[in-house]
Each structure stands twice: as structure tokens, then as C-alpha cells.
N, C-alpha and C positions, 0 to 999 in steps of 0.2 A: 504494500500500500504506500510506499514511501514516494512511488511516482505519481499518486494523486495526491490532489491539491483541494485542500477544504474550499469550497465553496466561496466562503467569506473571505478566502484572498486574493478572487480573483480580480477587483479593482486594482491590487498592488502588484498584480502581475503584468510588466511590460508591455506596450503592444507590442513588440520585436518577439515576443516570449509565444504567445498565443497566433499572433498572423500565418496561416494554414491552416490551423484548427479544427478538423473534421467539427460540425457542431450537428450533433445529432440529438433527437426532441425523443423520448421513450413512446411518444404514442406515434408521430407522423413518422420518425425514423430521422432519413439524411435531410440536412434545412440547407447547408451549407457552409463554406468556410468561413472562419472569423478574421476579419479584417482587422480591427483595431478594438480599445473601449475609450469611447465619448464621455470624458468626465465633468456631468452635468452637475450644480450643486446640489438638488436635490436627488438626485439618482443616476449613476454613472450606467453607461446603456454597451452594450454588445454589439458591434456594428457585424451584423453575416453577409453575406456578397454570392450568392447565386444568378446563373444565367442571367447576368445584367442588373436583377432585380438587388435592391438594397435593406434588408431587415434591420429594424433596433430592437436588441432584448434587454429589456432590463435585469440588472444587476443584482437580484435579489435572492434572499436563501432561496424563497419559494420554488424559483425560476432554476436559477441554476444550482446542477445538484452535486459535480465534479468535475475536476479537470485531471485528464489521463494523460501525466506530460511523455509520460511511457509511447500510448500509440498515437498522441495527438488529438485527443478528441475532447472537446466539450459537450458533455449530458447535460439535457436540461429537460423540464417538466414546465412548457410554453400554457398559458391559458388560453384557453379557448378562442379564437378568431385574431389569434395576432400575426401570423400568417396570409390573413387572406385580404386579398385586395379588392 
């Protein structure tokens, strides 16, 4: 487990650290790669980058549930319709 990353550090993790980041959602699966994190003052956000499209996820326990710096992936558990356009 030493290659995941509690959840709650993932605002203090680099964007250099996380950019490729497989970011996979446990219900939808693959969302796509992690670009950077947008450090908003109220809530620093996730930026994912598939086919052109741009997602923000926020930065919260709820949301994000680990980071696998092992094979590269960010899990998360996304609420309902933040995905869709």
C-alpha cells in the first residue's frame, strides 16, 4: 500500500506528479487522464482531458478515493451527472 496515496493529499501532490493519470470513476470505469489540479480557494478541482473534452472533479474525500502512484491511476466515486454534458 505504500504506493497509494491517501486521498487527502492529493491537492499536495504536484501537477508534474499526477499528469497521465489513468482517472478511473468505480461505476463509469475509464473518464480519463489527469491533467493538472486547479487550486481554487474554496475547493481545488481535478482537471481530466479526454477526447478533446475537459472535466473538473473536485477534490474531495467523497470524490476521490486513491491515488495508485504504482500503476498510475486515480479512483474516484464521481456523483451522479458530472460527466455529462
Amino acid at each position: 500500500m505504500k504506493d497509494q496515496v491517501k486521498r487527502s493529499t492529493l491537492p499536495l501532490a504536484g501537477t508534474a506528479e499526477i499528469k497521465g493519470y489513468r482517472v478511473i470513476d468505480i461505476h463509469l470505469g475509464f473518464i480519463g487522464l489527469a491533467e493538472r489540479i486547479t487550486n481554487l480557494p474554496t475547493n481545488p478541482l481535478l482537471v481530466v482531458k479526454r477526447d478533446g473534452s475537459e472535466f473538473l472533479v473536485p477534490v474531495h474525500e467523497d470524490i476521490v478515493l486513491y491515488i495508485d502512484k504504482k500503476q498510475g491511476i486515480i479512483k474516484i466515486e464521481a456523483p451522479d451527472g458530472l460527466f455529462e454534458i
